[in-house]
NUPA-80676 format. One record per residue (C-alpha): x, y, z; residue in three letters. Coordinates in steps of 0.1 Angstrom, whole numbers, padded with zeros to 4 digits, always signed. Layout:
REM NUPA-80676
XYZALA/...
This chain:
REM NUPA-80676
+0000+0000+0000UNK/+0017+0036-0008UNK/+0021+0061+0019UNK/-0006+0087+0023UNK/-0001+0120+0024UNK/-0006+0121+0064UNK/+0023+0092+0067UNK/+0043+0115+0045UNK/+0039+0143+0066UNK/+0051+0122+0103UNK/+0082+0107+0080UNK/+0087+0144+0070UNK/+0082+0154+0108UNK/+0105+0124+0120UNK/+0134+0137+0092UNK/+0137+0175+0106UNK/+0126+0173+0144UNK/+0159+0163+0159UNK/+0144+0168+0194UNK/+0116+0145+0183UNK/+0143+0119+0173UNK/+0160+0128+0209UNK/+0137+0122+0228UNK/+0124+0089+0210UNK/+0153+0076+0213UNK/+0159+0085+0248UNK/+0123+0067+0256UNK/+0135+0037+0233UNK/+0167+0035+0250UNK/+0158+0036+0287UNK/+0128+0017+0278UNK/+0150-0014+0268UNK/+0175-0007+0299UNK/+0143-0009+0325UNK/+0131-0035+0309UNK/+0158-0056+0314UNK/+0172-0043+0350UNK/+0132-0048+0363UNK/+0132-0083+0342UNK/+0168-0092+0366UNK/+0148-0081+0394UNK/+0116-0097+0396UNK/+0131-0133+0387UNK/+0161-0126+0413UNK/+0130-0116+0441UNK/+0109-0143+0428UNK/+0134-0173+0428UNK/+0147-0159+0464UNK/+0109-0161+0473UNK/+0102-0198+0457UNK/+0136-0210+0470UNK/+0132-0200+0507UNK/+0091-0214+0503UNK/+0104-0248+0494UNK/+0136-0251+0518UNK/+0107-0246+0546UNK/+0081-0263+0528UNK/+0103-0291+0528UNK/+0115-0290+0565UNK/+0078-0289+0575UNK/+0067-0316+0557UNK/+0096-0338+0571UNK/+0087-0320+0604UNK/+0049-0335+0603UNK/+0056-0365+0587UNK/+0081-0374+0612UNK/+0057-0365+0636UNK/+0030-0386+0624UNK/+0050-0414+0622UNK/+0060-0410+0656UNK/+0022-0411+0667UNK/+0011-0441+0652UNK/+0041-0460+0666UNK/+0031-0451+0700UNK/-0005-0462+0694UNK/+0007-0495+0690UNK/-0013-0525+0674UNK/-0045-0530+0696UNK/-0060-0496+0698UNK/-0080-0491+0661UNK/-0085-0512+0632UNK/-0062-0497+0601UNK/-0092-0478+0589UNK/-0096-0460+0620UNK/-0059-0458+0626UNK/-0059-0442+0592UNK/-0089-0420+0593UNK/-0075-0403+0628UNK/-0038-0397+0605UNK/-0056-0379+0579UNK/-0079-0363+0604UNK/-0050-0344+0631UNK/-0032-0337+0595UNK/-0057-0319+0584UNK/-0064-0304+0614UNK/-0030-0291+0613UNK/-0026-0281+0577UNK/-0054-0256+0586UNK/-0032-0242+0613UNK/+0000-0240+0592UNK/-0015-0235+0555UNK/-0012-0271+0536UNK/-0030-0295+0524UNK/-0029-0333+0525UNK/-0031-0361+0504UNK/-0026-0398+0518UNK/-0030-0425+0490UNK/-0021-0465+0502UNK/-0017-0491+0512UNK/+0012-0491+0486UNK/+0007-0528+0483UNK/-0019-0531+0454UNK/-0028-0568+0462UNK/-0049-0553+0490UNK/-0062-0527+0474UNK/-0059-0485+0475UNK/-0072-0457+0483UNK/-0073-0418+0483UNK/-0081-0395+0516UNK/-0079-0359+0508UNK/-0079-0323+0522UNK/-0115-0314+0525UNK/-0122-0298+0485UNK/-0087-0309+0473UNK/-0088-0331+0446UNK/-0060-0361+0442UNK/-0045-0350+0403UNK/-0028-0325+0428UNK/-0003-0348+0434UNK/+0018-0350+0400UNK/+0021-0387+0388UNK/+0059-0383+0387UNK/+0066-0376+0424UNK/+0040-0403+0432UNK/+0066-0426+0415UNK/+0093-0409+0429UNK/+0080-0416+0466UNK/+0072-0447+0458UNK/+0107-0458+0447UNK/+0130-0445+0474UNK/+0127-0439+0510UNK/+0134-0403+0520UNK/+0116-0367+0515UNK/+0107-0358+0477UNK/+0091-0328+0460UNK/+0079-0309+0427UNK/+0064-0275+0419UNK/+0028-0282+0410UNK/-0009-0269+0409UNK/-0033-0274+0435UNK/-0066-0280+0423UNK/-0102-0279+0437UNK/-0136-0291+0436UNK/-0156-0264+0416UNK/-0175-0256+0452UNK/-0141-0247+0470UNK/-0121-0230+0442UNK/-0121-0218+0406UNK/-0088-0229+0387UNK/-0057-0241+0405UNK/-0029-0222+0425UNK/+0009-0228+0421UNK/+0026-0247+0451UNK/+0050-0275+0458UNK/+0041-0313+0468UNK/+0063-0331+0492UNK/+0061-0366+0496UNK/+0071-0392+0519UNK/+0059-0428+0532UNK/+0047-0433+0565UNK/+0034-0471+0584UNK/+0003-0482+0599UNK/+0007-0502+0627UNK/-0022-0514+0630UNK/-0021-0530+0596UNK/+0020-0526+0591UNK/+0010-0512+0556UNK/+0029-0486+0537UNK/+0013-0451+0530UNK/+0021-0425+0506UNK/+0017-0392+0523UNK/+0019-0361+0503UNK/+0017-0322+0521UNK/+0009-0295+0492UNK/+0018-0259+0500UNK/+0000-0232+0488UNK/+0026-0205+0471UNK/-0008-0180+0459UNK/+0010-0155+0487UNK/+0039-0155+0469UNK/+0026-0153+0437UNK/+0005-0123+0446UNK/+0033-0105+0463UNK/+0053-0112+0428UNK/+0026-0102+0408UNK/+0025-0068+0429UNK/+0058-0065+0426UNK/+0059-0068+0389UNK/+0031-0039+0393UNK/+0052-0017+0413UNK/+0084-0022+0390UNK/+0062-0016+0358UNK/+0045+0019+0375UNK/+0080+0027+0384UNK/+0091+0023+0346UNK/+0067+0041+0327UNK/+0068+0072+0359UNK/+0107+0071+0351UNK/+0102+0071+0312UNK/+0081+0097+0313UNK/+0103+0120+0336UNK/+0135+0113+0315UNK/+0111+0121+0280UNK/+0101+0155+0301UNK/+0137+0161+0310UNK/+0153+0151+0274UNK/+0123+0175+0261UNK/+0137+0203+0284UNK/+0172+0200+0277UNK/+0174+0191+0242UNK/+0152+0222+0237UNK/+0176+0241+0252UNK/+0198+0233+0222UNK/+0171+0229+0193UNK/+0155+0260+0200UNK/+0186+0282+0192UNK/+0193+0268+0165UNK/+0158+0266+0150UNK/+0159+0308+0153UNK/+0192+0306+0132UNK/+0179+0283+0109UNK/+0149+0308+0107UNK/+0171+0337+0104UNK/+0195+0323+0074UNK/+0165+0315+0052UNK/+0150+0352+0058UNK/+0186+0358+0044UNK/+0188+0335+0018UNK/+0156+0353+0003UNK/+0173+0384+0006UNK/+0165+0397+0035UNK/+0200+0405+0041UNK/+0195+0429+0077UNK/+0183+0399+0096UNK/+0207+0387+0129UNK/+0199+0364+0155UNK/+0193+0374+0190UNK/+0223+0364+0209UNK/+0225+0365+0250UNK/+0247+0346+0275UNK/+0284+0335+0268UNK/+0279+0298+0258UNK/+0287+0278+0231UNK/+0252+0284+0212UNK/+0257+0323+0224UNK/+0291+0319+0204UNK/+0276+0302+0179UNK/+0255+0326+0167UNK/+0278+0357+0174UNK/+0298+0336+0147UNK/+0267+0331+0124UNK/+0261+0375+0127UNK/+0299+0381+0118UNK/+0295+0359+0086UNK/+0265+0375+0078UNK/+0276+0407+0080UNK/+0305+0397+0060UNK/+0284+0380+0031UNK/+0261+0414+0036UNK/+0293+0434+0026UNK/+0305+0418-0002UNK/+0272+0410-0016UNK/+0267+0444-0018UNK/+0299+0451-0030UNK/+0293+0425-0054UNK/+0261+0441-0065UNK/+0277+0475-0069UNK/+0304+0463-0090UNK/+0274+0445-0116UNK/+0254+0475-0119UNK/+0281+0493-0124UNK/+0293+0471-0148UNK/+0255+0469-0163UNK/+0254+0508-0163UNK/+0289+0509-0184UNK/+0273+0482-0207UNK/+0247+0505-0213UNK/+0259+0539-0217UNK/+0291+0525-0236UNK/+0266+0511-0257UNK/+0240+0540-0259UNK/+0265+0567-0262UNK/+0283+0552-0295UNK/+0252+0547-0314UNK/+0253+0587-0324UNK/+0291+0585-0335UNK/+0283+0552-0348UNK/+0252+0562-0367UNK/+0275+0595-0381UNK/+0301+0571-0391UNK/+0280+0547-0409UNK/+0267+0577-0433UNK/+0299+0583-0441UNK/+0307+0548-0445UNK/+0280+0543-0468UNK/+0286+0574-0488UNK/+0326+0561-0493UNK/+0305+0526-0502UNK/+0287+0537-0526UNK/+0310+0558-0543UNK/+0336+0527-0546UNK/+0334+0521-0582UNK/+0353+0556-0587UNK/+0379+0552-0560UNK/+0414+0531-0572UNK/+0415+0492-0560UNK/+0431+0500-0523UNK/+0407+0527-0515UNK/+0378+0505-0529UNK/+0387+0477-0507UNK/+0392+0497-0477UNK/+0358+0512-0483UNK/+0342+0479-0485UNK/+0363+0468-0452UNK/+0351+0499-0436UNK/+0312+0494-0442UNK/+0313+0453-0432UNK/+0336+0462-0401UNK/+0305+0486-0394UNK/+0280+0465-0400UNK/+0294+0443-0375UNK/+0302+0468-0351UNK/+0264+0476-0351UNK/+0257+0442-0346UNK/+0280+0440-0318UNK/+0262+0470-0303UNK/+0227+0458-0305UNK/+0239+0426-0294UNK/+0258+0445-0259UNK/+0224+0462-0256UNK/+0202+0430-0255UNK/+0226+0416-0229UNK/+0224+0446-0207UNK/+0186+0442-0206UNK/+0189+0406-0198UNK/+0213+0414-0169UNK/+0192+0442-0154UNK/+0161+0415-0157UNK/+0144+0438-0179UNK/+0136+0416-0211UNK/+0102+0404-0213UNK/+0086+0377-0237UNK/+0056+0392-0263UNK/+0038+0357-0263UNK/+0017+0348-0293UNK/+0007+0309-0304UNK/+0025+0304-0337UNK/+0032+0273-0358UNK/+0071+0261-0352UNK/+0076+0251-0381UNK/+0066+0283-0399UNK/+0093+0301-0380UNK/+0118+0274-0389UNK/+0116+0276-0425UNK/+0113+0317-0425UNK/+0148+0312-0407UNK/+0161+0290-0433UNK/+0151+0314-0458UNK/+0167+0340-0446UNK/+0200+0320-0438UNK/+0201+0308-0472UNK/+0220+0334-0487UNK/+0251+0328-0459UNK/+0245+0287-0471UNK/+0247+0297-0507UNK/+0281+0315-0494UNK/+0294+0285-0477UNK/+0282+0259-0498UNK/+0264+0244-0477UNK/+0231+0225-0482UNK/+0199+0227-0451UNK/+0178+0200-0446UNK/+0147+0203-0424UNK/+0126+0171-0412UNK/+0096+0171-0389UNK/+0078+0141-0371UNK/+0052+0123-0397UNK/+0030+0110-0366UNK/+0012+0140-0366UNK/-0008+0160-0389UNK/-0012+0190-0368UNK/+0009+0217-0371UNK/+0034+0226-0343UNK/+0019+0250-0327UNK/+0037+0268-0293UNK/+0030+0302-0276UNK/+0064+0317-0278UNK/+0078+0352-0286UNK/+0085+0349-0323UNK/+0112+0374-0326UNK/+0134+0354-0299UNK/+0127+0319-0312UNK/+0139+0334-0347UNK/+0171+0348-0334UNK/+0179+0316-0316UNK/+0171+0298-0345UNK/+0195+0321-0370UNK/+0220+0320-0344UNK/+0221+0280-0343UNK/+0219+0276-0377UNK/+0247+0308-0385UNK/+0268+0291-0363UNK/+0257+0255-0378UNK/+0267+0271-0414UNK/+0304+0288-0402UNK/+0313+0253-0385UNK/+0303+0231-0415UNK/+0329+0208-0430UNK/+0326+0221-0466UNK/+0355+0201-0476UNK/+0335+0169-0485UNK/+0333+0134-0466UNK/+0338+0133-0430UNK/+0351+0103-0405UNK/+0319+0095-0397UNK/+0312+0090-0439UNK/+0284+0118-0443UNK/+0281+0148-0460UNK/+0302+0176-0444UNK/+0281+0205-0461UNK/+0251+0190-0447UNK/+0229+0207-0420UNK/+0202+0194-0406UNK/+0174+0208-0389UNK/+0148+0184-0369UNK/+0113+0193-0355UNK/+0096+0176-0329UNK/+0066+0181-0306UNK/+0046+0163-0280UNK/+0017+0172-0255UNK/+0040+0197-0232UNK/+0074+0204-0252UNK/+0086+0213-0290UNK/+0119+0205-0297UNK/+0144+0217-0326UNK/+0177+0205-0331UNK/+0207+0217-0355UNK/+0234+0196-0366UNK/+0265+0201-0386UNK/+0296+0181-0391UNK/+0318+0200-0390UNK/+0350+0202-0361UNK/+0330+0191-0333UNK/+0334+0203-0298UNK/+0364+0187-0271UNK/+0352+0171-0241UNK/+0341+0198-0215UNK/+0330+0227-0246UNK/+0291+0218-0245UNK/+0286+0241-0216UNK/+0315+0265-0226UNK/+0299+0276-0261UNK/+0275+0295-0243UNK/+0301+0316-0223UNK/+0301+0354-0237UNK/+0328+0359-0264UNK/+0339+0322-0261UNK/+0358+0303-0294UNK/+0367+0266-0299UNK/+0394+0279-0319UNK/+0405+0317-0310UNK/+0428+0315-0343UNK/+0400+0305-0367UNK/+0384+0334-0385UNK/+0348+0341-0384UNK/+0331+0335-0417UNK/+0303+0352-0406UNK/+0311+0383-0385UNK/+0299+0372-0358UNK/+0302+0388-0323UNK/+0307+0359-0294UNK/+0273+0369-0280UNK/+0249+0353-0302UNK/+0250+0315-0285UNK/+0249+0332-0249UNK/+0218+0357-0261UNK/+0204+0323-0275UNK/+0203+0308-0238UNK/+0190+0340-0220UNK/+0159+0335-0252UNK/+0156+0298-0239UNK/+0155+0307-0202UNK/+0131+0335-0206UNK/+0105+0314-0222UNK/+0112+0288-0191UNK/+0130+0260-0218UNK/+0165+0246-0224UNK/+0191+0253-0254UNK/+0221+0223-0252UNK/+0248+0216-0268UNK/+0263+0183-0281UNK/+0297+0174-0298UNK/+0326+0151-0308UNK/+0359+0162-0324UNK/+0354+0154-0360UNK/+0316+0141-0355UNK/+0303+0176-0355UNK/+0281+0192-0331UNK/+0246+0192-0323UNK/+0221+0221-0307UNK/+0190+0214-0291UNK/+0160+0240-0282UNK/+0133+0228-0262UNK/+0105+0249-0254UNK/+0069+0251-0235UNK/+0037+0242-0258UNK/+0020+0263-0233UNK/+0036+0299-0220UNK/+0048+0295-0178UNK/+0045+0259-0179UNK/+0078+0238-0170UNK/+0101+0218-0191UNK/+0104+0182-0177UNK/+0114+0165-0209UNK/+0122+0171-0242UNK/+0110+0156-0275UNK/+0142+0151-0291UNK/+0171+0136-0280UNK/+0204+0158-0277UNK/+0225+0127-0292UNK/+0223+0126-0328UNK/+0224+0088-0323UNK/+0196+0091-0304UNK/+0175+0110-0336UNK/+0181+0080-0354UNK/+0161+0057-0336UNK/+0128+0078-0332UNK/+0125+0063-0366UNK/+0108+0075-0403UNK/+0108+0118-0408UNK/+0088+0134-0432UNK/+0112+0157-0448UNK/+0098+0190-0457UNK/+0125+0211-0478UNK/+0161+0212-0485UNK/+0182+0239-0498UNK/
């Protein structure tokens, strides 16, 4: 059966309460060590009790029978026939196991050729006597006993009662027959003043557990409470509530302890805030850097395009620094729109302009307007989608980002494309190919080239501002070092994942993975990021190559 809700709740109790867990195991603990010193007790008591019952059990019963025996030998022969003589044994017996708390039970003549018979205790009956120490008694001369039960008739007593049974032999002399003569003691007094015992001790126990669970309370929460107002007080911190100290009083250890805790907050307090100084600074230089050369920039691109279009006129090295000068500018423009985008993301001001589009519209408008690079390069784009479904791929997502991450991907796709012809893997090196996936909660797009590839430990690096594979390799497509890290800040803002894949020589591999539905999270993607993994999802309906 799975845990409910409420059982999840005690686990989830039982996991953070230490003084819960303290206590418990303080109860559990002492619990097992009263146990088993009030266990050593009772059956130390208990045997002392039984053992000193029988040693005098045992006297007594060789006391009277010694006594009775002495009796009938003086009475001689003559006086009473044997059932008389017999009847007036059992009766001064009994007569003094009423005085001195037994019972008696006379069974004989032992010789079975005359016949026996059973006198009793008045409401004892005779299975009293256990069959073994009837045997026993029988057999040798001398005092025997057993522990036993001493039952009665249904009008005396309910049940039986523990005691001990003590046998000996005594002889008529009337008849010069051999008797069986068995005293039973009662032991219901020493049972009861075991069983009270056993009461007491048990009392005792759960008084003392529950004054050591009230005193491990107390003192553990001496401890727990302390440090459950510093836990309190680092969260408030953690959320940002950076002004918040514990109350500290006293000179202990806990007192020191969270004297420590204020210094190291006040420490991270001052150079968090140093460190939050420095990035808007740093945010604010972005920004003005980037807003203040726009006019110069703007003033120089006129000029730039005036010296571009007039060209033609100029002689070859003024014509080819003209058309230097305007792509340099071009880029520079890019680089400062680029700046400007990531000074918005850093400052948390960017915000998503949702709409519910069809994927793979966007995809093919990016294609199209890559092509021209392609044609460049030489390098052919294939784009497949999933043939399962007839619906189009419909996401709500802000189209201008998805398209810049998109031309971004597949610029960078293009640049790092092995135009050269076969690769070690035996594909086409001028391939690219774009895949388009979708289920119930995700889309997924993917870019691959195969081209270099990416060394072990560069997936997560390509995304770094201004980072290169190679730093010697030119740029085939002027690009700035930003686009890849803009890309992810596009994919976090709409709550997905952009990843990276690659192998030296095999290529690399991008994957975009976005919400169907705007807020929602990302738990999975369609696609897998290993091209290997593309191959087994099977058949793709392939919808355009250029």
């Amino acid at each position: 059966m799975p845990p409910t809700p409420s059982d999840n709740r005690r686990f989830a109790f039982w996991r953070r309460s230490v003084q819960a867990r303290v206590v418990l195991s303080v109860i559990v603990l002492s619990a097992v060590v009263v146990g088993v010193i009030g266990w050593v007790l009772i059956r130390q008591i208990s045997d002392g009790l039984v053992d000193n019952r029988v040693d005098i059990s045992v006297a007594e019963a060789g006391n009277e029978t010694k006594v009775a025996q002495e009796r009938l030998d003086s009475a001689g022969t003559t006086d009473a026939d044997p059932t008389t003589q017999l009847r007036q044994l059992v009766d001064s017996l009994v007569e003094r196991g009423r005085a001195r708390g037994f019972e008696v039970v006379v069974q004989g003549p032992v010789d079975a050729s005359r016949g026996q018979g059973t006198r009793t205790s008045p409401g004892v009956r005779p299975v009293s006597v256990p069959a073994d120490l009837r045997a026993e008694v029988e057999r040798s001369s001398g005092v025997s006993w057993t522990y036993t039960r001493i039952r009665y008739d249904s009008d005396q007593r309910r049940g039986a009662v523990p005691g001990v049974a003590v046998g000996d032999q005594v002889r008529l002399p009337s008849d010069g027959g051999t008797y069986d003569l068995f005293l039973l003691f009662d032991f219901g007094e020493e049972e009861d003043t075991v069983a009270l015992l056993r009461r007491s001790l048990i009392t005792a126990g759960v008084l003392l557990l529950a004054l050591l669970a009230g005193m491990t309370y107390l003192v553990t929460r001496q401890v727990v409470t302390p440090i459950q107002l510093t836990r309190r007080v680092a969260e408030r911190i953690a959320s940002g509530r950076l002004t918040e100290r514990v109350h500290v009083s006293g000179e202990d250890d806990i007192a020191r302890l969270g004297r420590s805790f204020n210094s190291m907050a006040d420490s991270l307090q001052t150079q968090i805030r140093r460190l939050e100084q420095l990035s808007l600074a740093q945010r604010q230089f972005v920004s003005d850097v980037s807003h203040e050369l726009r006019t110069p920039l703007t003033t120089v691109r006129m000029a730039g395009e005036v010296l571009h279009g007039e060209r033609n006129s100029f002689d070859p090295t003024t014509r080819r620094a003209a058309e230097l000068l305007q792509t340099e500018l071009e880029r520079f423009e890019t680089l400062l729109t680029d700046l400007l985008e990531i000074s918005r993301f850093d400052a948390g001001a960017a915000a998503l302009e949702v709409e519910e589009v069809d994927l793979l519209s966007v995809v093919r408008r990016t294609v199209e307007a890559t092509s021209p690079l392609a044609e460049r390069r030489g390098v052919r784009v294939e784009v497949s989608v999933d043939d399962r479904s007839e619906d189009p791929v419909t996401a709500e997502v802000d189209v201008r980002r998805v398209e810049r991450v998109l031309r971004n991907l597949l610029s960078n796709a293009i640049d790092h494309a092995d135009v050269s012809g076969e690769t070690a893997a035996g594909l086409d090196g001028d391939l690219v190919e774009v895949c388009l996936m979708a289920d119930r909660r995700a889309v997924a797009v993917t870019v691959r080239d195969h081209g270099v590839g990416l060394q072990p430990g560069q997936s997560a690096q390509v995304f770094n501002r201004f980072w290169r594979a190679d730093p010697a390799r030119a740029r085939t497509t002027g690009g700035t070092g930003l686009g890849l890290s803009i890309a992810l800040e596009d994919a976090r803002l709409h709550g997905g994942w952009l990843q990276a894949w690659g192998l030296p020589g095999r290529g690399a591999q991008f994957r975009l993975t976005l919400p169907r539905v705007a807020g929602e999270d990302v738990e999975h993607s369609p696609l897998p990021l290993s091209p290997a993994g593309l191959r087994d999802l099977g058949r793709r309906r392939r919808t355009g190559a250029r």
